[in-house]
C-alpha positions in Angstrom: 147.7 22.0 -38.3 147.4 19.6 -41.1 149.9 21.9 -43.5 152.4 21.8 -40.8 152.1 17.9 -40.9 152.3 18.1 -44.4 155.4 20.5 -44.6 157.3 18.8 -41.9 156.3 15.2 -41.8 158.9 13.6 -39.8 158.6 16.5 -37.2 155.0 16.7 -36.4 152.1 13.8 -35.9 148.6 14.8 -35.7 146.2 12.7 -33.6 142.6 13.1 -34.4 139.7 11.9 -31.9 137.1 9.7 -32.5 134.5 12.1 -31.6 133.9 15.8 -33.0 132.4 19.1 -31.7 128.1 19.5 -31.6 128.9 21.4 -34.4 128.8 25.7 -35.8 125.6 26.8 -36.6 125.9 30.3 -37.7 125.8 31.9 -41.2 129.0 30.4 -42.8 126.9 27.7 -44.9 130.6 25.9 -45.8 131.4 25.9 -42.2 128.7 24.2 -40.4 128.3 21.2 -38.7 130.8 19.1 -36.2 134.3 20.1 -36.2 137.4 17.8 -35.8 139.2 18.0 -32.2 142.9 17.5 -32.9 146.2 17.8 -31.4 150.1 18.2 -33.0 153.4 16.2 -31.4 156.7 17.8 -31.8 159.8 15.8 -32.5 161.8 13.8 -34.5 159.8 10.5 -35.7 161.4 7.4 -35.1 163.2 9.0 -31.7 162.6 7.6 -28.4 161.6 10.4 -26.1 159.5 8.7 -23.3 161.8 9.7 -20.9 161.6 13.1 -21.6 159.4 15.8 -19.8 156.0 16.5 -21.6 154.9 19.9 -22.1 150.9 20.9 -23.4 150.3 24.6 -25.3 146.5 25.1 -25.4 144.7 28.1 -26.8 141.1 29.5 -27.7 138.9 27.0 -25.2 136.9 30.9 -25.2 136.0 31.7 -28.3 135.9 35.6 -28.5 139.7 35.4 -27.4 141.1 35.1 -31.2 144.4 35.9 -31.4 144.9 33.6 -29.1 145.6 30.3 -31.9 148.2 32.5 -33.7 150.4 32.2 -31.1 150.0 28.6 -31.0 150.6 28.5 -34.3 153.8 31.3 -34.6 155.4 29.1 -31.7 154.4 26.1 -34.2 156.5 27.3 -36.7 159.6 28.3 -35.1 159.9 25.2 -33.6 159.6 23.7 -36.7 161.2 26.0 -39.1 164.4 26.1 -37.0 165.0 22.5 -36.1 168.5 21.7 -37.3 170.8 19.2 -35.5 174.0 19.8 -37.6 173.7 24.2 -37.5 176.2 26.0 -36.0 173.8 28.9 -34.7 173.3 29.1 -31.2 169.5 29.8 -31.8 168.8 27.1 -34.1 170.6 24.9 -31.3 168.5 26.2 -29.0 165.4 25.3 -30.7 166.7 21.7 -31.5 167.1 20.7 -28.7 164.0 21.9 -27.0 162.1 19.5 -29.8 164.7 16.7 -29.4 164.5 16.8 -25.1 160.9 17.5 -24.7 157.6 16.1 -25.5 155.8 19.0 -26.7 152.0 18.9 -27.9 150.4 21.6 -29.2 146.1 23.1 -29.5 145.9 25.9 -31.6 142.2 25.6 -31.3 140.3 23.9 -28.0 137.1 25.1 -28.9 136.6 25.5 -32.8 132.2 26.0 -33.0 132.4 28.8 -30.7 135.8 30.3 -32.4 133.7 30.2 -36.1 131.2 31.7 -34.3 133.1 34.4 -32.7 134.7 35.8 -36.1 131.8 35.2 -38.1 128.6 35.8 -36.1 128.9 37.3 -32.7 132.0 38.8 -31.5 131.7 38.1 -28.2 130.8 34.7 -28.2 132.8 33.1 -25.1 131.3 29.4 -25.0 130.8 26.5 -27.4 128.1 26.1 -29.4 126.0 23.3 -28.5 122.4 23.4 -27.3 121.8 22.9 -23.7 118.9 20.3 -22.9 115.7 21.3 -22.5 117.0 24.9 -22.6 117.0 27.8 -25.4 120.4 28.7 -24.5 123.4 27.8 -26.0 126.9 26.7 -24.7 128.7 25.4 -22.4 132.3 27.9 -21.0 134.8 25.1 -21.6 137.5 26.6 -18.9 134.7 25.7 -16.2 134.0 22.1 -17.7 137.0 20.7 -15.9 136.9 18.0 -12.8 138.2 20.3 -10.2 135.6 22.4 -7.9 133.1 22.1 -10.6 129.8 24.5 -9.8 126.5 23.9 -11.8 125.2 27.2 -12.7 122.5 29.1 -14.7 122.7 27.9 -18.7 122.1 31.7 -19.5 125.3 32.4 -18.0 129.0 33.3 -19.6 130.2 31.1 -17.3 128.1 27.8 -17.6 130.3 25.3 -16.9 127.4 22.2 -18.4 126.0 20.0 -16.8 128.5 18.0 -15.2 132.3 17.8 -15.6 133.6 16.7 -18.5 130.3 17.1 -20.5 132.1 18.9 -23.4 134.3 16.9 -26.1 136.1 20.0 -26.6 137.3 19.7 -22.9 137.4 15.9 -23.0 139.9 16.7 -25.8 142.4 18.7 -23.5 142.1 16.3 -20.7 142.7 13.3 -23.1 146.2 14.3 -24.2 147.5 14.3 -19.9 145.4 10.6 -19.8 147.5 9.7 -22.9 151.0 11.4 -22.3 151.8 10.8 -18.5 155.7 12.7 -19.1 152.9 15.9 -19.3 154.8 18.1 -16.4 153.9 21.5 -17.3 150.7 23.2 -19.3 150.0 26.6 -20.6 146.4 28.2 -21.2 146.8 31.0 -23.3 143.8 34.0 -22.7 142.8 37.4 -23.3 143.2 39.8 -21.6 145.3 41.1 -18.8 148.9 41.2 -19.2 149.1 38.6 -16.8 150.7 35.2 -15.8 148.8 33.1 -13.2 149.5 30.4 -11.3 146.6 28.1 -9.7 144.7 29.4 -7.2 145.2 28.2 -3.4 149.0 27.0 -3.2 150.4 29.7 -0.8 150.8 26.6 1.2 152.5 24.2 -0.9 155.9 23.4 -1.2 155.6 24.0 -5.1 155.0 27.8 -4.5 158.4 29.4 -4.8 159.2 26.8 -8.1 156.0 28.2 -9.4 157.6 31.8 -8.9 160.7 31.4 -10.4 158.9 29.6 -13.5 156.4 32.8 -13.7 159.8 35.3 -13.5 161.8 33.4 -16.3 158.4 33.4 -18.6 158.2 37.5 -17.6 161.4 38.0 -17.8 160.9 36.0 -21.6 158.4 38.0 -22.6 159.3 41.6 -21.4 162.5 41.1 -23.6 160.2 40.9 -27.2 159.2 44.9 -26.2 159.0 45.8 -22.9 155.4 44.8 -21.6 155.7 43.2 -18.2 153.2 40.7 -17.3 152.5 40.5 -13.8 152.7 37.5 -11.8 150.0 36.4 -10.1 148.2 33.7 -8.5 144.4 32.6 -9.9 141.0 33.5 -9.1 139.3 31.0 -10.6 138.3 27.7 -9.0 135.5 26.1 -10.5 135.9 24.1 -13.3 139.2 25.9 -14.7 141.9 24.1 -16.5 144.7 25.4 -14.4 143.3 24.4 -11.1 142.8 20.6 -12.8 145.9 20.0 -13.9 147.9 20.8 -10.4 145.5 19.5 -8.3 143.8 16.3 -9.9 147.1 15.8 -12.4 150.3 16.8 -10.1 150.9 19.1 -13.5 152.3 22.8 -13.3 149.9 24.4 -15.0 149.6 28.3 -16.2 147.2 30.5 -17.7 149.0 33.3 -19.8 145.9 36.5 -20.2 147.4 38.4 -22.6 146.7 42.1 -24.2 144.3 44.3 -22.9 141.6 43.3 -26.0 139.5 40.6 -26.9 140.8 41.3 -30.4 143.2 43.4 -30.8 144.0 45.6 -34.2 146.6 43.6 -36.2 149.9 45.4 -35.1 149.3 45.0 -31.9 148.2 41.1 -32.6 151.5 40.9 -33.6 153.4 42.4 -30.9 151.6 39.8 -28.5 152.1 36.9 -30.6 156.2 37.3 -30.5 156.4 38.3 -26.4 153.5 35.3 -25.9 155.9 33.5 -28.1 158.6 33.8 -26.0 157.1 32.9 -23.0 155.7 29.6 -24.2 159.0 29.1 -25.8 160.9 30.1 -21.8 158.2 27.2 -20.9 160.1 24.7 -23.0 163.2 25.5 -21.8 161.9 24.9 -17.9 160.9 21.6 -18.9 164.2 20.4 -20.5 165.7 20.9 -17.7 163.3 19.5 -15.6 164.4 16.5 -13.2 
């Protein structure tokens, strides 16, 4: 994040928080301790864009998923690496004005401890790392941390969700940037694994179900073009605590969870592969929020 800032300075700010992470504790001496929570803003500096609708790309709030922040980042750079107001290519048109007529904010990484963790100590570490009180477990699942049909459950558990909403600053962090940036209309999740793209769970009644659909088929259609692989479209099964289900129903946001591959971690080509169709649908994401209102 902060090399992007530095290689593109008058197309992406960085806002750090205040606050940090509880901190990694595993065998990486050089990275232990409390991590910085951060997030990037796309777009010309200096250019008034209030008006315009706000989108939020988040990735990694479970650490085990790792591929996950290179898509973040690969959708990073062509954003930033094709902005050109004065081209005549249609695709670096495209991409300009994407970053000139949205708001777009950016999380490569929601959950930094537990990610370290994951590549360096267990690789299947799902939560955060901080030590739950007056327990010997360990972490808190940061996609059950949020306001919304929160459940308290057993600290032993994958799913712990702490203990209360909100407890985490790694979630605190996500739910931040909507406080800050009310023009937020849409967010994505990004997940493994699955092949899927979900809606929230519980609006088969709600007169934002059929815009919900035709966002989900432009994002398939999006990513089956990279190669092929269709994602199916499908409505959530989570409810307590989960990002997704916050957003809509607390936020009046339309928010997604991508769950892609069919690995935690994948082998490199196939990394790959996902992070261009995943690409595309974050960057089909955009383009529904341009023309939004």
């Amino acid at each position: 994040m902060l090399a992007l800032a530095k290689a593109y300075p008058n197309l992406v700010s960085i806002t750090t928080r205040d606050y940090k992470t509880s901190g990694y504790d595993g065998k990486v001496q050089e990275l232990k301790g409390p991590a910085a929570l951060r997030y990037m803003k796309f777009g010309k500096k200096g250019q008034d864009k209030s008006d315009n609708p706000g989108v939020l790309l988040i990735a990694s709030p479970h650490a085990r998923e790792v591929m996950q922040p290179m898509i973040m980042l690969e959708v990073s750079q062509q954003l930033l690496a094709n902005y050109g107001p004065h081209s005549d290519d249609p695709a670096v048109q495209d991409i300009t004005s994407l970053m000139d007529y949205t708001d777009i904010y950016i999380v490569p990484v929601s959950n930094p401890d537990g990610l370290n963790f994951a590549l360096y100590d267990d690789p299947m570490w799902r939560k955060t790392r901080c030590q739950i009180s007056g327990s010997e477990h360990y972490g808190v699942d940061c996609n059950r941390n949020y306001d919304y049909h929160w459940e308290q459950k057993d600290p032993a558990e994958n799913t712990y969700g702490g203990p209360y909403p909100f407890s985490e600053p790694e979630t605190r962090n996500i739910a931040s940037i909507v406080e800050e940036h009310a023009n937020i209309k849409f967010v994505c999740d990004f997940h493994s694994r699955g092949n899927q793209i979900r809606r929230p769970a519980g609006i088969e009644d709600k007169d934002d179900l059929e815009y919900f659909k035709s966002i989900q088929d432009r994002m398939q259609a999006a990513i089956k073009a990279s190669r092929g692989q269709e994602y199916d479209k499908i409505d959530s099964k989570v409810v307590n605590g989960a990002s997704d289900d916050y957003f809509y129903f607390k936020k009046g946001i339309f928010a997604f969870v991508i769950e892609n591959g069919t690995q935690y971690k994948p082998m490199l080509p196939e990394a790959l592969e996902i992070v261009k169709e995943c690409s595309e649908g974050a960057k089909e994401l955009l383009r529904v929020a341009k023309e939004y209102g």
